[in-house]
N, CA, C and O of each residue as an XYZ file, in Angstrom:
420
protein
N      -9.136    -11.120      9.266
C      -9.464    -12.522      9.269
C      -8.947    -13.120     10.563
O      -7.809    -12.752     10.853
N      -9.658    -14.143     11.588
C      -9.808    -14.324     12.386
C      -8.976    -15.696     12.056
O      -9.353    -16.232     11.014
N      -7.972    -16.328     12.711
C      -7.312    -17.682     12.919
C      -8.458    -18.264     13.677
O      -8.678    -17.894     14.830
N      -9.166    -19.123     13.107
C      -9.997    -20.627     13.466
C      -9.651    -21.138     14.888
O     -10.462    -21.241     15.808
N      -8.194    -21.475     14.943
C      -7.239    -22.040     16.293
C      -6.074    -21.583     16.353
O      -5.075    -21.827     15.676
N      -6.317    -20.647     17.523
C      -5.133    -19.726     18.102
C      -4.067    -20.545     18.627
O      -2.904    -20.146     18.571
N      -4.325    -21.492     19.056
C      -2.953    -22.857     18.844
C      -2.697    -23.299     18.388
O      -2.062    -24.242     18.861
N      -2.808    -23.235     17.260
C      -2.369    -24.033     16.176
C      -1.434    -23.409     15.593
O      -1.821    -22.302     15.218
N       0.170    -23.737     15.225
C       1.198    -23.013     14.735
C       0.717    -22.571     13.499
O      -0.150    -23.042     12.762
N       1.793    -21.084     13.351
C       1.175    -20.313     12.095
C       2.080    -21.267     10.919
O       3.013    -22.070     10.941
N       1.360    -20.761     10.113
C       1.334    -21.150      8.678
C       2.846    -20.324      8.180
O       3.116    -19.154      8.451
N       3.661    -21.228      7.437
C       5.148    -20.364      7.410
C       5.123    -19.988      5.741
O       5.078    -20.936      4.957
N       5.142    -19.055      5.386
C       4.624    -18.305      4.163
C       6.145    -18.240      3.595
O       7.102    -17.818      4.244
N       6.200    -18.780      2.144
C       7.959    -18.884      1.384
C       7.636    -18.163      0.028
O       8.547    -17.769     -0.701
N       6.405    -18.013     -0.267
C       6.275    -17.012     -1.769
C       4.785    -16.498     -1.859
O       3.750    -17.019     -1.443
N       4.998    -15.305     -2.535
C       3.907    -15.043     -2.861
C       3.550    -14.590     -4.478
O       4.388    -14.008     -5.167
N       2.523    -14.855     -4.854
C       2.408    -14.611     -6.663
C       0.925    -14.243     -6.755
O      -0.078    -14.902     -6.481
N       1.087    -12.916     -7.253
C      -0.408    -12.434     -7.441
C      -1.110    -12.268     -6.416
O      -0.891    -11.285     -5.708
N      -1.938    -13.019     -6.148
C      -3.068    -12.746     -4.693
C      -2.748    -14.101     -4.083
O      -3.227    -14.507     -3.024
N      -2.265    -14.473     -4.518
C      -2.129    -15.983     -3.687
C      -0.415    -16.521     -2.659
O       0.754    -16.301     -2.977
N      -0.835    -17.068     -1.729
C       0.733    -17.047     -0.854
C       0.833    -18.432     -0.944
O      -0.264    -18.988     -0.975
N       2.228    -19.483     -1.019
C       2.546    -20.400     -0.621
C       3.140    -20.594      0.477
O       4.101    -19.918      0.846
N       2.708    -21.404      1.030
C       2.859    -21.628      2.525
C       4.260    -23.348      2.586
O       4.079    -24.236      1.753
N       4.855    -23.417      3.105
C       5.688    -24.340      3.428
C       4.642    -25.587      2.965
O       3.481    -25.754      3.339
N       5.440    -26.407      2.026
C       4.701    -27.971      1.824
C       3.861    -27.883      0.569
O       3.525    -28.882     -0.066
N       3.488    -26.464      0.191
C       3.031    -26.370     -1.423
C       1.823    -25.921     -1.648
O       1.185    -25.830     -2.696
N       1.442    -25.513     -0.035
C      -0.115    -25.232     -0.655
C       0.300    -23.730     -0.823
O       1.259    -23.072     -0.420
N      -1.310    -23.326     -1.922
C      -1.611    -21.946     -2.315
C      -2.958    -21.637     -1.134
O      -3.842    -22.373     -0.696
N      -2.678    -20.468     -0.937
C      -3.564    -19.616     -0.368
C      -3.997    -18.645     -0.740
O      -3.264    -17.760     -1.181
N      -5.170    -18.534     -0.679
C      -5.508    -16.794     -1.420
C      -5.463    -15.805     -0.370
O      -6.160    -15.847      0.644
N      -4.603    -14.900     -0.655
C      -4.168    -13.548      0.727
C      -5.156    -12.515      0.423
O      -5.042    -11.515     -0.285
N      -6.266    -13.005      1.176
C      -7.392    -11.989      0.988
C      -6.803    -10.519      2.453
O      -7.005     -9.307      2.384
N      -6.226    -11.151      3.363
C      -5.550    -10.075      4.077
C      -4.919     -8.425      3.699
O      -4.474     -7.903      2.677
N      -5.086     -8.100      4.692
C      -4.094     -6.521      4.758
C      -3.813     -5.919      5.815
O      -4.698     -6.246      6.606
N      -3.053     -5.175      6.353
C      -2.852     -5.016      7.584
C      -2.322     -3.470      7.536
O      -2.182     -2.840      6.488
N      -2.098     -3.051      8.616
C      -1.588     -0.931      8.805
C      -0.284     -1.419      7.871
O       0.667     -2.183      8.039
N      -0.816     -0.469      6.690
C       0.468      0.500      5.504
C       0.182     -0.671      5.156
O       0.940     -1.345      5.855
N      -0.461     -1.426      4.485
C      -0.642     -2.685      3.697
C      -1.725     -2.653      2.450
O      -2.938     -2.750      2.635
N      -1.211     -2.529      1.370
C      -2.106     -2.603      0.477
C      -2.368     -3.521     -0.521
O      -1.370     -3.874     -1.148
N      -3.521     -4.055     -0.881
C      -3.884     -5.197     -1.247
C      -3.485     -5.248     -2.565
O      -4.405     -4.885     -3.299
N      -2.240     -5.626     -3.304
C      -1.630     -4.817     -4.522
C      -1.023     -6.403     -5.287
O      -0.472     -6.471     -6.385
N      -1.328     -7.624     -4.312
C      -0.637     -8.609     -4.349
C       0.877     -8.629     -4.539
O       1.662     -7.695     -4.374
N       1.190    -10.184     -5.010
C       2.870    -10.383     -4.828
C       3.395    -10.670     -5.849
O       2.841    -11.277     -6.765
N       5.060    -10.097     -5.840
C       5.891    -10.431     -7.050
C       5.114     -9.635     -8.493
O       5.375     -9.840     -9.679
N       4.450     -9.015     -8.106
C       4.069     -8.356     -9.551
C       5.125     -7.475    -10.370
O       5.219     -6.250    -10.288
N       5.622     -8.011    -10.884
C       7.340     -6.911    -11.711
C       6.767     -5.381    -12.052
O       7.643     -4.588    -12.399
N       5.569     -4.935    -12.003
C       5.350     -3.313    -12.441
C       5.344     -2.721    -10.743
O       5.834     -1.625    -10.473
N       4.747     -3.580     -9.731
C       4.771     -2.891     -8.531
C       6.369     -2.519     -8.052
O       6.643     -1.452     -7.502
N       7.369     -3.574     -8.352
C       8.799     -4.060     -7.814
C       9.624     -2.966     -8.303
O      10.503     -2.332     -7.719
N       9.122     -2.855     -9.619
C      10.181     -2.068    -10.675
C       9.724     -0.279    -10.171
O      10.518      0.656    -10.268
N       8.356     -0.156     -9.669
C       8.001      1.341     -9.387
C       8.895      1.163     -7.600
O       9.848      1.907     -7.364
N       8.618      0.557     -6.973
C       9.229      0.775     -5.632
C      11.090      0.875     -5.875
O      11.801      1.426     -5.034
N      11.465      0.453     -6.727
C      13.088      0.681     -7.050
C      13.240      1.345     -7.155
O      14.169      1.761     -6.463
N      12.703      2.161     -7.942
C      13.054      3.503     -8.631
C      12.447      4.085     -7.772
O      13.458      4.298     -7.104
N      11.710      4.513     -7.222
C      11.106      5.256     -5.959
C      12.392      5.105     -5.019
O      12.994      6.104     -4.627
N      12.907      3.398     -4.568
C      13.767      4.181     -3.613
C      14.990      4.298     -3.953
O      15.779      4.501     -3.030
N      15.539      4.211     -5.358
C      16.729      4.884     -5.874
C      16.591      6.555     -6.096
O      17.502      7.205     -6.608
N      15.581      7.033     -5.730
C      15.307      8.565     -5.989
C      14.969      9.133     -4.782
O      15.309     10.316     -4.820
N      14.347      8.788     -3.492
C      13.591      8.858     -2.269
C      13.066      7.705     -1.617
O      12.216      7.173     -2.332
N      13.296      6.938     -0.215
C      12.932      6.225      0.204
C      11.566      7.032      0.910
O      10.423      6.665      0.637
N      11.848      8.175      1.849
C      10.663      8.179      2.509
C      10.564     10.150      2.980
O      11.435     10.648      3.694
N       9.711     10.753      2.577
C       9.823     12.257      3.061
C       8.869     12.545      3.416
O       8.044     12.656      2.509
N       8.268     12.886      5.050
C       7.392     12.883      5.251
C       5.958     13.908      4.389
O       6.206     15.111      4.308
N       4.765     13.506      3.881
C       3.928     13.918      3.692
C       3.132     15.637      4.036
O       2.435     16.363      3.327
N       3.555     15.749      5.183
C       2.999     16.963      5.584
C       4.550     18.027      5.235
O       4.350     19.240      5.297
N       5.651     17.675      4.974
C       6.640     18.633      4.954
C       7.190     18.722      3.482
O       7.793     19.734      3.123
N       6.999     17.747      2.699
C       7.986     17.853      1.922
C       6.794     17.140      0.753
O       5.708     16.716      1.149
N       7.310     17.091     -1.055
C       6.336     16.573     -1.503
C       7.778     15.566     -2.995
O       9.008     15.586     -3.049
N       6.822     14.944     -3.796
C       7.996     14.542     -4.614
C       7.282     14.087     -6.140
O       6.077     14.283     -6.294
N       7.910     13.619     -6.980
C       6.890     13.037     -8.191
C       5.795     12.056     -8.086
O       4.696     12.277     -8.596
N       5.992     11.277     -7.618
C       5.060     10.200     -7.601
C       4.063     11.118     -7.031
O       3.084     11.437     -7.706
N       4.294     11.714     -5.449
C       2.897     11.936     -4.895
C       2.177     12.874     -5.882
O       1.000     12.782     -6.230
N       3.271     13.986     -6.357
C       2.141     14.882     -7.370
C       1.965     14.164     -8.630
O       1.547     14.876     -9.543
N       2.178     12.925     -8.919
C       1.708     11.963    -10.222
C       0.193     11.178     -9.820
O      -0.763     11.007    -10.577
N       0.302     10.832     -8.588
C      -0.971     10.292     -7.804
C      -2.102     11.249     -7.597
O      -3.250     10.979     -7.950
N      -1.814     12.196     -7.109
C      -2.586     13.620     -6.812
C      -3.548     13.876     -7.999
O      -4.777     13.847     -8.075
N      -2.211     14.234     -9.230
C      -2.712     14.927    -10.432
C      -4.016     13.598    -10.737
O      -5.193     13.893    -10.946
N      -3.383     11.842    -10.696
C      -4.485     10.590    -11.661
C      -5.841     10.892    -10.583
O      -6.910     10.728    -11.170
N      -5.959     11.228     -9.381
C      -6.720     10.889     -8.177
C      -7.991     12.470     -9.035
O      -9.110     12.300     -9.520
N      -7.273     13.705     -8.920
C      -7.785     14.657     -9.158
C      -8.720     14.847    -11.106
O      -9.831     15.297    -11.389
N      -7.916     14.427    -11.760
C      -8.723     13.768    -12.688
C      -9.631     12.864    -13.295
O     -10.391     13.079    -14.238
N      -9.444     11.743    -12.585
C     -10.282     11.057    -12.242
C     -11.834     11.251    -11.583
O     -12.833     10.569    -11.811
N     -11.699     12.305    -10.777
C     -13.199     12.700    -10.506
C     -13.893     13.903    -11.417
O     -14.913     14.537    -11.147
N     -13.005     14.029    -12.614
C     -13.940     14.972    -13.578
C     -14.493     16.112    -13.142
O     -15.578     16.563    -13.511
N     -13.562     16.708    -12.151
C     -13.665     18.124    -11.477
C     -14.582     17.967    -10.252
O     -15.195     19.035    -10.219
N     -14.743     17.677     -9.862
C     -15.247     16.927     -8.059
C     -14.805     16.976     -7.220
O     -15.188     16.904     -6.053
N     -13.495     17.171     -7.885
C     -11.894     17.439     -6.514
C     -11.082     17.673     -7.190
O     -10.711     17.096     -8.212
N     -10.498     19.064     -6.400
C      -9.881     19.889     -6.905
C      -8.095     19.994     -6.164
O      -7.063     20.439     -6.666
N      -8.328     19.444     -4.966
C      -6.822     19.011     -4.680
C      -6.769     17.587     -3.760
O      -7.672     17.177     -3.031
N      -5.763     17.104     -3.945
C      -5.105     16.152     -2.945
C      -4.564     16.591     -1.795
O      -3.760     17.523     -1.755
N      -4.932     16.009     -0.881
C      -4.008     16.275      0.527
C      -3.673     14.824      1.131
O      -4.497     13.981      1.484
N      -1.991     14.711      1.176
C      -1.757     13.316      1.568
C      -1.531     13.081      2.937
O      -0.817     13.950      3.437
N      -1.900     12.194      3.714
C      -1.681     12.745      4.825
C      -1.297     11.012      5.626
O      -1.339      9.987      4.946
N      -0.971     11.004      7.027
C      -1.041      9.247      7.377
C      -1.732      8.922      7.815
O      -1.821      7.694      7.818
N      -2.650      9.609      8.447
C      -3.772      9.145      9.298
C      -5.187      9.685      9.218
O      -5.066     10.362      8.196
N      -6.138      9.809      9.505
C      -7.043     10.364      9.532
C      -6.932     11.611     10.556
O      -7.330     12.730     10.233
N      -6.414     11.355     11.698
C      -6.334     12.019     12.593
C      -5.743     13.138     12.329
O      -6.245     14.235     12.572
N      -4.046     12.866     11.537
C      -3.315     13.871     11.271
C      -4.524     14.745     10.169
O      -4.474     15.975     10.177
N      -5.147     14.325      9.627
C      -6.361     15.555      9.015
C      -6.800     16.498      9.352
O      -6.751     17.715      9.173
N      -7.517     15.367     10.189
C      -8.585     16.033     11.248
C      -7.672     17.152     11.818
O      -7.963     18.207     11.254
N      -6.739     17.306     12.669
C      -5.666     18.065     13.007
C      -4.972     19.049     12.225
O      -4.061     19.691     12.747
N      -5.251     19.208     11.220
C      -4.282     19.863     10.047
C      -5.109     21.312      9.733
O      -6.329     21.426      9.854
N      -4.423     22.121      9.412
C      -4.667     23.351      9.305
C      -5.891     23.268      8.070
O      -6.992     23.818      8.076
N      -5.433     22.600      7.283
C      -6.274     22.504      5.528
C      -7.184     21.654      5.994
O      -7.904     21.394      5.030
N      -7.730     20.806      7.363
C      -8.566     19.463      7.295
C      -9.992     20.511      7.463
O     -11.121     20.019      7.484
């Protein structure tokens, strides 16, 4: 999404709830946005908050191509079932590129 007027001071963002952001002074906005490692999952949702805790009380971050952990093989396994035998493995990876590049791409 394109800012209207690139001079015009940004908008100072103090909460967010669901899909919508409050901005300083009370208005709601709908955060149709997303940006790199950004997923459109909205805000303050207590099931997203409560899975990222426990994610990083167990593992904050191990890279993808070296190492693997529950969640990713919990995602893998819903992703791989979900297509009703159509796909038969997950490969997680960060980029497209790193794919394209990868021994398995």
């Amino acid at each position: 999404m394109l800012r209207p007027d690139t001079k015009a001071p940004l908008l100072k963002v103090i909460k967010g709830e669901g899909a919508y952001l409050t901005v300083s002074g009370g208005r709601k906005i709908l955060d149709a946005c997303a940006g790199a490692a950004v997923a459109c999952i909205g805000h303050s949702d207590p099931r997203v908050r409560d899975a990222i805790n426990r994610q990083l009380d167990a593992v904050s971050y191990a890279h993808s191509q070296t190492y693997t952990n529950e969640a990713q093989e919990d995602l893998a396994k819903l992703l791989i079932e979900s297509t009703e035998g159509a796909m038969s493995h997950a490969l997680f990876m960060s980029s497209g590129k790193n794919f394209s590049s990868s021994p398995r791409g």
